[in-house]
N, C-alpha and C positions, 0 to 999 in steps of 0.2 A: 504494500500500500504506500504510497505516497505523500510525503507531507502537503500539506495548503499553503501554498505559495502565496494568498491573497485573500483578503478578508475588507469585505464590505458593509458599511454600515448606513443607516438615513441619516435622517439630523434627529430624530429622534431618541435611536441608540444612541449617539453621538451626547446628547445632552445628559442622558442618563448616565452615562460611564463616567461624566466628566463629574455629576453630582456627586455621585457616589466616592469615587479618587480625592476629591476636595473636602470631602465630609458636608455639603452643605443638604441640612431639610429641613427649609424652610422658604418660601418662595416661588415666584411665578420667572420661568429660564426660558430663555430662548436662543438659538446659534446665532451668530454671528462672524463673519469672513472680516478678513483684518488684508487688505488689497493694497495693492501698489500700480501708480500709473505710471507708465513714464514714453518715450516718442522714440522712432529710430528709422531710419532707411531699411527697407527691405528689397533683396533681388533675388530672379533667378536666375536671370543668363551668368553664367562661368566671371562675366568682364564688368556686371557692374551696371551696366550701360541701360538696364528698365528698373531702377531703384525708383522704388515711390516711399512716400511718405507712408509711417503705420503707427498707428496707435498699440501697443502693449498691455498686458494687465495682468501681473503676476500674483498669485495666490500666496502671501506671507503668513499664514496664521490661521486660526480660529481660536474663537473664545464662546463662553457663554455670558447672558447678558441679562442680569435682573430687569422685570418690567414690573412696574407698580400695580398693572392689573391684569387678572386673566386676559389672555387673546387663543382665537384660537389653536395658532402654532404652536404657545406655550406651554411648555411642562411644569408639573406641581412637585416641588422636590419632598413636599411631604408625604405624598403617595407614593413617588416611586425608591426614594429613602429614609422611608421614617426612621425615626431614633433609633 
């Protein structure tokens, strides 16, 4: 058999694993992507020569993020780690 080379999760597992790791249960969580813009020529010919302008956006991070009220994306960290 085979080990699992990759393991996928939603934003939901996502928020849950992070509660739980942190010890937090109390509150309304939700994800949150922590992004970077930044600009640069792009091409394909070998020489350069069809470089256009492009916009970038690289994925730095994730966090979770207290919300003052339920929404619906939010998770309740007292449910899914209580004490």
């Amino acid at each position: 058999m085979t080990e699992n080379q990759q393991f996928d999760y939603s934003n939901q597992e996502l928020v849950s694993l992070i509660l739980k790791q942190n010890k937090i249960h109390d509150g309304h969580w939700v994800l949150a992507a922590k992004l970077t813009f930044s600009a640069m020529n792009i091409a394909s010919l070998p020489d350069g020569s069809d470089a256009s302008p492009a916009g970038v956006v690289a994925l730095t991070g994730i966090r979770i993020e207290r919300v003052a009220e339920p929404q619906p994306f939010s998770l309740n960290a007292a449910v899914l780690n209580p004490k």
